[in-house]
N, C-alpha and C positions, 0 to 999 in steps of 0.2 A: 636408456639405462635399464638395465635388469634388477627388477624390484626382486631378489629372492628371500631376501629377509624383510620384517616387517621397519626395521632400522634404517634399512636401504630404501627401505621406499618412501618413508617419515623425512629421510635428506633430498630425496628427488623431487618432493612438494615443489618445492621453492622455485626451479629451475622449469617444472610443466607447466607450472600456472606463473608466469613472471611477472605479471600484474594484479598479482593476489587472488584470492576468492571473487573477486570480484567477474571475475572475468569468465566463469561459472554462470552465475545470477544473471548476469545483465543481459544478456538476447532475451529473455521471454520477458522483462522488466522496463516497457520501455522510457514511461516515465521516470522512474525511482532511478532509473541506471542516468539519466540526462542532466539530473538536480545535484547542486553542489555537496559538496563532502566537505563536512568539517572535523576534525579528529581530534580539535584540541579542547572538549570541553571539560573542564574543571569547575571545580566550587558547588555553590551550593544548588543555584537554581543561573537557565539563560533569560535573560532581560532583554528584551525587544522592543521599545519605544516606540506607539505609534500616535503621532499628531493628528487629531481630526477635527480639532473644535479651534476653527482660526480667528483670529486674532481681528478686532473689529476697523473701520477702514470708514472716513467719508471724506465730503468734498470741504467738508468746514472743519477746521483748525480746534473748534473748542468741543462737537461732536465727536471727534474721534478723539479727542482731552478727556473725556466725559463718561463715552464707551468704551476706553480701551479694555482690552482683555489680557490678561496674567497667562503669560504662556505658562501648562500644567499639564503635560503630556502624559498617558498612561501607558503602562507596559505589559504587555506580555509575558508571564513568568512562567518559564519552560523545565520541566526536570525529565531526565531520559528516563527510559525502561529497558526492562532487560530482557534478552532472548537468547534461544537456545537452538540448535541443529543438532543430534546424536544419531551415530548407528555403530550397528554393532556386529561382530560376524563371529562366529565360532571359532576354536583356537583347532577343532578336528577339519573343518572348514579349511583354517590358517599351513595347518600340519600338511593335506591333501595336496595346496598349491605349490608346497614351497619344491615341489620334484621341478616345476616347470616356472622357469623367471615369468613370462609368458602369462600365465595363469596367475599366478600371485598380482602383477602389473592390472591386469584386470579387475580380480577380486577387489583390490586396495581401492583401484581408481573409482570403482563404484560404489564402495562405502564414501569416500568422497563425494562424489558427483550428489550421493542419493541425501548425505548429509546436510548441501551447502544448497542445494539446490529445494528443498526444504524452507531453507533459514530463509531464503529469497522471496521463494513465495510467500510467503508468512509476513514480510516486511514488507509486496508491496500490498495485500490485502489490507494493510496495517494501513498505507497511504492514502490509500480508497477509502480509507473507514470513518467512523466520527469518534473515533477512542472506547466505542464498547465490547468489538470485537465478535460483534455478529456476524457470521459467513453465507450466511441464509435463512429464508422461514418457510417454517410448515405451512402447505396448504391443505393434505389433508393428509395424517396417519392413518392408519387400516392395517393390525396385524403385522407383518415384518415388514410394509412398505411407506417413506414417507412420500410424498410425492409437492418437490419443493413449489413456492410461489411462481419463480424464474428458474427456467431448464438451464439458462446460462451458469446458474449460482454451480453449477453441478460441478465445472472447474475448478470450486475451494474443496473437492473433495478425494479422497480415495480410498479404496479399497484399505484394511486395519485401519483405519482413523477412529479413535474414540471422540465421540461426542456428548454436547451436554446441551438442554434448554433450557428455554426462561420465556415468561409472559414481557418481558421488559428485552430493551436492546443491547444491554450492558452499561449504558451511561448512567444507570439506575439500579434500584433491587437484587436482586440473587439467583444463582441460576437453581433449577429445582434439584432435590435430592435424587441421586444415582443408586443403585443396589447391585449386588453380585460383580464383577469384574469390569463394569462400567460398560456402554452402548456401544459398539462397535460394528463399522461397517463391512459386509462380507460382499457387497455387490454393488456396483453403480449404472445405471444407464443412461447415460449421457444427453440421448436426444429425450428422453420424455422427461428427465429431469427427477431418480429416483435412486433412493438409498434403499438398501435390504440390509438386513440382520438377520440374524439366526432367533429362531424362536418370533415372539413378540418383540417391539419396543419397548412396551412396556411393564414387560419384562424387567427391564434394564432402568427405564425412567415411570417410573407406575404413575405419574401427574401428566404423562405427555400428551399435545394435546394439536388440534388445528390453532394455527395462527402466532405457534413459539417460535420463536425465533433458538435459532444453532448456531452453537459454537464450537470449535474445538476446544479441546478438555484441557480446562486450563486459563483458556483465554476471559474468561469471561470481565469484562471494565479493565484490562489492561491498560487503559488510562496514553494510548500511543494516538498522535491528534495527527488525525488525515485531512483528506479535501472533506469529507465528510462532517468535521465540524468546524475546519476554518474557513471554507465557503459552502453553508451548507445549503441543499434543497430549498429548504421551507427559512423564510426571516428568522434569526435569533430574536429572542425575549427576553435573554438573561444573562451574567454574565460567565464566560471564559478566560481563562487563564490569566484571572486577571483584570480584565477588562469588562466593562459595562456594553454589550453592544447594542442594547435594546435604544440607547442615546439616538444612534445615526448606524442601522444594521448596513447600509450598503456600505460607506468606508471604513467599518468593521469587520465586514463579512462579506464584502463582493454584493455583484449584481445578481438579481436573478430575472430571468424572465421565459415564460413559456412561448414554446413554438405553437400554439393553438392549430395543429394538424398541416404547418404546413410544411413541403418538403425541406430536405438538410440544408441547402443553399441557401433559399429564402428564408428561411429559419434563421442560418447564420450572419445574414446583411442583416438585419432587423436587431438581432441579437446586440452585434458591435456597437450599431447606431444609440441603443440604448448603454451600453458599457461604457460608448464613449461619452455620451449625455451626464454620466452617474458619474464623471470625472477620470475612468478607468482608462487612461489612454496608452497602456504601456503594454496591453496583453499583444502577445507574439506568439501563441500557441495555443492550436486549438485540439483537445483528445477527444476522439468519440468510439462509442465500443465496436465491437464488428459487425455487427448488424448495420448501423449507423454510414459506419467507414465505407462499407461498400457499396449503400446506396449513392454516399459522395463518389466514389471512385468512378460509377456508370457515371456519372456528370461530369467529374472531371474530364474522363476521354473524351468525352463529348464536345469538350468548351474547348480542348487542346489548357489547361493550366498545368504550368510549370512541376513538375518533380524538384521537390529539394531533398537537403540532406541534414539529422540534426546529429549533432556526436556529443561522443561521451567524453568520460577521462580519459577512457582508454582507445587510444586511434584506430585499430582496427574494428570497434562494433560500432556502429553508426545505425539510424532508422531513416525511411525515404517514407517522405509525407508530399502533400501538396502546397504550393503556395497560393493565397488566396489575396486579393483588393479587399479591406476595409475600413471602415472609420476613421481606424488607428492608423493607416498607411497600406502594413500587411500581418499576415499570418501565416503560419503553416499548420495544415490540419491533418493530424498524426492519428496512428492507430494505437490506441493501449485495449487488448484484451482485460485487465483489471477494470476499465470505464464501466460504471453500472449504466445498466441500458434506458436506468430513467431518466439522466441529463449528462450532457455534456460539460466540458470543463473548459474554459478559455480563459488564460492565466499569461504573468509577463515568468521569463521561466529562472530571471537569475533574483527572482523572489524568495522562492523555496532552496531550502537547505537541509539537510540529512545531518545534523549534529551528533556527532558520538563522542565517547572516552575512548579512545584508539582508535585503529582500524577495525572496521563494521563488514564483515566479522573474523573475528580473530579464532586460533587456535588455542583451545585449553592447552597447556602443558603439564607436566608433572619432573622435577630432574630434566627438564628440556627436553622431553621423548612427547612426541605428537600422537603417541600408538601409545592409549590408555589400558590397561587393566581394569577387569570388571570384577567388582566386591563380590557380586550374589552369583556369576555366571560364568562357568566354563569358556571366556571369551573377551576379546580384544576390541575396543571404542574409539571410533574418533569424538571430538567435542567441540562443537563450533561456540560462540557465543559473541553475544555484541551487549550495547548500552548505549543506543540512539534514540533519538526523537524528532520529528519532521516539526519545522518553523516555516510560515509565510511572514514573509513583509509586507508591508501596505496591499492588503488585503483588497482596499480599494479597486486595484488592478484585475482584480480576478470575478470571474462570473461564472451562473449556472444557467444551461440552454436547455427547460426543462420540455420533456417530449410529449 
């Protein structure tokens, strides 16, 4: 279809992408894109019920008369948050294409793509995270260079991204005050794991320091609950959303246990045995980040184990992992480049769910034109936006494979 109006190309959305935005996101997401979708949430807050403290049991009649226990289940109480994807292109920009359908089809598609594909990453960072909204930490600043903890984190970044820090990780305190036009990055390089600005840093953040933690601008306690604090690294103390998990932290929060240096394999039989030990019998999926994956992979070719396949909503994206003998029966051990490189995740996977108020994520309209007008700017906006929140179920199921 010849996008030569911006109208034309606003009705040809629907028919390129036929399985929504989604269908954008989901190849570089492989978790996020596997876990249920719920669309219909309404009210005030989600309620998630979880039973951990059972109910007393013996071999005599008047001892379990005597002990019984008051079933009194606590819940989980969930409220979503909101996000956003925008871009924008100039209407001299807009004017240029419109000689060639051609060129317009492009321009358009890539305010798309650049939009939605934005809103994606953002969300599954969001999944990986423990609801502070940290993307990485300083290890050391110097002048216009930061030079991150982990070169991997360098992924959450790019080139004009504004930034902001804080001594804390977001689930706490404040981020520090910004000056002049706000920190922005003009360079990144990937393998050493380094952000440039123009001028100084701190310039921009004059408190900035080793060992803050970065956000993007904006984000800071976004309050959005990933594996990061519903199975987190280190035992809970306190409680979450709700719940007390300091009572009983493994069927509150999963298993955790460290690989004490030994390889992926061996790591992972040990792992299970304990997961399934902790009552965790239902995990069917294991993520480890790339580093990780493809020390498994040399092993796997090695042992000859199986390739499987896990899918989505959408039939044509699928991800190919390995299957593996455990505790549990089996598993598949999947790649997600979002997996932080400290531990892996081993989870049952129709636990998790993606809750939203519509479809996640939707298009701003305005008069029903998808092709926005810009208040301050000589120029035309697309506007992505959602209102979702990640929920696990019995938590029990899930574990962390700390490295």
């Amino acid at each position: 279809m010849a996008y030569n109006t911006e109208s034309t190309f606003a009705k040809a959305l629907t028919k390129k992408y036929k399985m929504g935005l989604k269908e954008i996101g989901y190849p570089e997401t492989p978790f996020l894109s596997m876990i249920k979708k719920d669309t219909s949430f309404g009210g005030d807050k989600d309620v998630s019920a979880i039973l951990y403290q059972g109910l007393n049991a013996s071999t005599s009649f008047q001892v379990a008369m005597n002990r019984r226990g008051t079933l009194d289940p606590e819940a989980f109480e969930l409220d979503v948050v909101e996000a956003y994807g925008i871009a924008s292109v100039t209407n001299k920009a807009l004017l240029k294409a419109r000689k060639s359908p051609e060129a317009m089809g492009v321009l358009m598609d890539m305010l798309v793509q650049s939009a939605t594909l934005a809103f994606w990453r953002e969300a599954t960072w969001r999944l990986w995270g423990n609801g502070g909204g940290a993307i990485g930490k300083i290890a050391t600043v110097s002048t216009s260079t930061i030079t991150l903890t982990s070169a991997n984190d360098a992924r959450h970044f790019q080139v004009g991204q504004t930034i902001e820090t804080s001594t804390a990780d977001g689930t706490s305190g404040s981020v520090k005050a910004t000056v002049a036009d706000g920190a922005k990055i003009v360079k990144i390089d990937r393998d050493l794991g380094t952000l440039t600005c123009t001028g100084n840093w701190s310039d921009y953040i004059p408190t900035i320091a080793n060992d803050d933690f970065i956000f993007n601008e904006g984000d800071f306690g976004h309050n959005c609950f990933g594996v990061g604090i519903w199975i987190p690294e280190t035992t809970p103390t306190g409680s979450f959303a709700g719940v007390d998990r300091s009572k009983d932290p493994v069927r509150t929060a999963g298993t955790r246990h460290s690989a004490n240096g030994a390889d992926v394999e061996d790591a992972l039989i040990d792992f299970f045995k304990k997961l399934n030990r902790n009552g965790g019998r239902g995990a069917d999926t294991v993520f480890l980040d790339p580093e990780k994956f493809a020390e498994f992979q040399k092993i796997a070719a090695a042992k000859s184990y199986p390739i499987v396949q896990s899918n989505t909503d959408i039939k044509h994206i699928t991800f190919k992992g390995y299957e593996i003998p455990t505790a549990n029966g089996s598993a598949k051990v999947m790649l997600d480049p979002e997996c932080p490189s400290t531990a892996a995740l081993a989870t049952k996977m129709s636990n998790w769910t993606m809750i939203s108020m519509g479809e996640t994520p939707h298009w701003e309209q305005q008069s029903g034109d998808k092709v926005l007008v810009e208040v301050a700017a000589d120029a035309k906006q697309l506007r992505l936006k959602g209102y979702y929140q990640f929920k696990c179920e019995n938590p029990v199921d899930s574990g962390r494979l700390i490295w």
